[in-house]
Residue, then its C-alpha position, 0 to 999 in steps of 0.5 A: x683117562x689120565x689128565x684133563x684140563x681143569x674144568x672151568x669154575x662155577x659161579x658159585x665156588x672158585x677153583x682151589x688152588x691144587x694142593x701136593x697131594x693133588x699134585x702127587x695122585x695126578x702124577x702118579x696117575x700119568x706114571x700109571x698111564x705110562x706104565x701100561x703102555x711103556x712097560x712091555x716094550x722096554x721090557x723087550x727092549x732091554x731083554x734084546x739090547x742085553x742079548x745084543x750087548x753080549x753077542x760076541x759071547x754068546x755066538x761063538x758059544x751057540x755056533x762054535x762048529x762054525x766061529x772057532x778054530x784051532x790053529x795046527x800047529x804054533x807056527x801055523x800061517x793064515x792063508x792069503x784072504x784071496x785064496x779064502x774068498x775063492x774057496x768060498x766062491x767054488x762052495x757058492x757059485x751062484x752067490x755073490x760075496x759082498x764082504x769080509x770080516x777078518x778073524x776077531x783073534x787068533x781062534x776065530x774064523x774069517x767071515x765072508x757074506x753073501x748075497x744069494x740068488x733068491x735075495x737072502x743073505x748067508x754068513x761062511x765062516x772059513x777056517x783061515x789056517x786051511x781055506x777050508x769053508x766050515x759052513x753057513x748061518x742065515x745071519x737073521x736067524x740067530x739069537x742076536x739076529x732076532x734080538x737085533x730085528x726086534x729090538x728095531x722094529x719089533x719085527x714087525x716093520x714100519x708099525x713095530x718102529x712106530x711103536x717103539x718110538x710111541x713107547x719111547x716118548x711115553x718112557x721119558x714121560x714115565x721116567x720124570x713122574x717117577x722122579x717126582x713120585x720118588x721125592x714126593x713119596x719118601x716119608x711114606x716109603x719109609x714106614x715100610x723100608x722093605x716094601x715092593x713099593x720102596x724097592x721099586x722107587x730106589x730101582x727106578x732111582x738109578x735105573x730113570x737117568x741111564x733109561x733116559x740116556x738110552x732113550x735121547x740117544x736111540x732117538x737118532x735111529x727112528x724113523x719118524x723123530x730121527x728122520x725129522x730132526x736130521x731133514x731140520x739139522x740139514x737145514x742149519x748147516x750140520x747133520x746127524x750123520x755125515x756124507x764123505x765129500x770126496x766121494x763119487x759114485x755115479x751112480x751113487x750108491x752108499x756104505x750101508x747098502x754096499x753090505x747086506x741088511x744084517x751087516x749094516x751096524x758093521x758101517x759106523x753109524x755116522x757113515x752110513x749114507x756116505x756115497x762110496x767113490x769109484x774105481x778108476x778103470x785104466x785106459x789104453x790101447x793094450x787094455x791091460x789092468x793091474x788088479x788089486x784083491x781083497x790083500x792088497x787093500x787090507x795091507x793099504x787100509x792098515x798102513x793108512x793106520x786102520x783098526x784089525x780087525x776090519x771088514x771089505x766091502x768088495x767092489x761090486x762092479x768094474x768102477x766099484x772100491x774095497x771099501x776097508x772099515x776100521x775097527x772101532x767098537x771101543x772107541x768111535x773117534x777112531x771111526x774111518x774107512x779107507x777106499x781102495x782103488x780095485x785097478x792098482x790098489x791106491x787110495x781113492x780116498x779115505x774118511x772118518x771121525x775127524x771129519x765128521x761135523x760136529x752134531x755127527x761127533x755127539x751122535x756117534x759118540x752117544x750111540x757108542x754109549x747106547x752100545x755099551x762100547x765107548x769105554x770098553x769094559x766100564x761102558x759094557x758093564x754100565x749098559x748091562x746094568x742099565x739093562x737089569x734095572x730096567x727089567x726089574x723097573x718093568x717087573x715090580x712095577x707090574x707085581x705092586x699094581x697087581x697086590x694092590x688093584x681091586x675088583x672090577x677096576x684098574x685101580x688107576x690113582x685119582x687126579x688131575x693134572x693142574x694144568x690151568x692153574x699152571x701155566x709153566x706145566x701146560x707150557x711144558x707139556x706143549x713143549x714136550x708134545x713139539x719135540x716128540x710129535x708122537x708123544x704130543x699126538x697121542x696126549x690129545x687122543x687121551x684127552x679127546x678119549x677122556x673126556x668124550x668117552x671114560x667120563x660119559x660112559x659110567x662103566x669105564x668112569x668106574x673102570x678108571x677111577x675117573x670122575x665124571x664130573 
């Protein structure tokens, strides 16, 4: 379908030597190829990542009712976090509250979420000037919600993530015959300057390298190549991620699964599967406690030099933490969360960036790149432009195959990989297809599907522009 191994020669001619065209048609053919299964996928993973790149713009807009408030007065004091937390327990009382999010500025509300009884998750937003409950939102539901889901998994579980990984590994592909089709094909772009064909060349120019970053750091998250190469890393000494030695939970639960699914990008990355430790319940004959509240272990993580505003995980037993995260959205080496000792309020421990192993350092700091917030408002507008010109990359490439295709056929570009004749390009593609095992996968179905199907069957021959010899 889109490459196959040369043929072996006949005794009565030698096989001739490839020449550039044939190189540029065989790579333009592959580009084809990769395009029609890439392009849908980044398109929705570029449409949603914008969506997820603006989230705290555009909520706030969609559900001010529930995000923004109105302090009554200059003077105005916050209410304690405990007395919030109350007010929510009374609306609620057959939910459990799982964490709490404090105000991101002086106009917004506190976020308190939930586990309800049938399993499902709800976010209360509380006024903090009155304790007042201004209402709840099921976090899945909203536009970033969905953009979330899908951008993950294509709402479609473990086949949606699969998918998303398969797209990915073609996209790199897509990405490097593009760069090649680009410097090969200059002298015929420049005879028409303003064509969709040039337009579509000097997108994908800018758009191949960011696209590329996007794709090697969002790798990490997959549940195939991510899971693999960490089970690898391990096996070295290092980790993508890391585990917080000091902590010891029995039985052992983890940071990420302390707070609802939807809540889980609130852990940084690197921390997720970190255990989280427990509390020290007091012994004695009088049985008598000191219980710290969610105040207490605020005021604790913030004189430990924590980030505002931070998000408690509560304890979610007698022996369980406050388990306080910094704010870190701009900057992952300030990553770090302090646990809180729910008896007493001291610091049971903390853990963050500095601790990290050094693969887990990169890691983090390319998922904030992929998140647009490493470097604040330049790192956001580089994302979102990335974003853009990728969805015009998806739109005019689609727009030339459609002006150009002709009647009855895909109008895929003739070639053939010269992969026998080139020993370094075969040990590429070998290479490539041992790195990204569904990429490696899916070229030897093309292949078998090319060369016991499309060249048998003389109508799909014809179809794509494959020659049956």
């Amino acid at each position: 379908m889109t490459t196959q191994l040369n043929p072996a020669p006949s005794r009565a001619s030698a096989p001739r030597p490839a020449t550039s065209s044939g190189w540029f048609r065989a790579f333009w053919r592959w580009h084809f190829y990769a395009a029609f299964l890439v392009a849908p996928v980044l398109l929705i993973l570029a449409s949603t990542g914008l969506i997820y790149l603006f989230r705290f713009q555009l909520e706030p807009l969609i559900n001010a009712d529930l995000m923004k408030v109105s302090a009554p007065s200059a003077n105005s004091i916050q209410q304690p976090y405990a007395n919030q937390l109350a007010a929510v327990s009374r609306a609620f009382p057959d939910a459990t509250v799982v964490s709490m999010t404090e105000p991101r500025s002086v106009d917004r509300s506190t976020v308190f979420s939930l586990a309800m009884p049938d399993e499902s998750t709800r976010d209360v937003f509380v006024n903090p000037y009155g304790a007042e409950v201004l209402g709840s939102l099921d976090p899945d539901t909203t536009l970033s919600g969905y953009a979330v889901r899908i951008h993950g998994e294509l709402m479609a579980g473990t086949r949606g993530e699969r998918l998303i990984e398969l797209a990915a590994c073609w996209a790199i592909v897509m990405a490097i015959t593009g760069y090649y089709l680009f410097f090969k094909g200059r002298r015929g772009r420049s005879r028409q300057p303003r064509s969709l064909r040039s337009r579509h060349a000097q997108i994908g120019l800018f758009a191949g390298v960011g696209l590329v970053f996007l794709l090697v750091s969002g790798l990490p998250w997959t549940g195939f190549w991510g899971e693999k190469a960490q089970t690898l890393a391990s096996s070295q000494g290092t980790s993508f991620w890391s585990l917080d030695h000091g902590a010891i939970s029995d039985p052992t639960s983890t940071l990420d699964e302390s707070l609802p699914h939807t809540h889980a990008t609130d852990v940084p990355w690197a921390q997720g599967v970190s255990p989280v430790p427990r509390s020290t319940e007091p012994t004695g004959a009088s049985g008598e406690r000191s219980i710290a509240n969610v105040d207490t272990a605020l005021t604790v993580a913030s004189s430990e030099g924590l980030r505002h505003p931070m998000t408690v995980a509560l304890p979610a037993a007698d022996v369980g933490v406050f388990s306080v995260i910094g704010f870190a959205f701009d900057a992952p080496s300030d990553e770090r969360t302090v646990h809180v000792d729910q008896y007493g309020g001291g610091v049971v421990s903390t853990y963050g960036f500095e601790d990290y192993p050094t693969l887990a350092k990169v890691v983090s700091h390319g998922i904030g790149l992929h998140e647009g917030r490493s470097f604040g408002s330049w790192s956001m507008a580089g994302s979102t432009l990335m974003c853009l010109l990728v969805i015009a990359s998806c739109v005019t490439g689609p727009l030339m195959w459609w002006k150009r295709r002709p009647s009855g056929s895909l109008g895929a570009p003739r070639g053939r990989m010269p992969l026998r004749g080139t020993p370094a390009l075969l040990v590429g593609l070998v290479a490539l297809g041992i790195f990204l095992p569904f990429f490696g996968i899916s070229v030897l179905v093309v292949l078998l599907l090319d060369q016991l199907v499309i060249r048998r069957v003389p109508a799909l021959t014809a179809r794509f522009n494959a020659s049956s010899s």
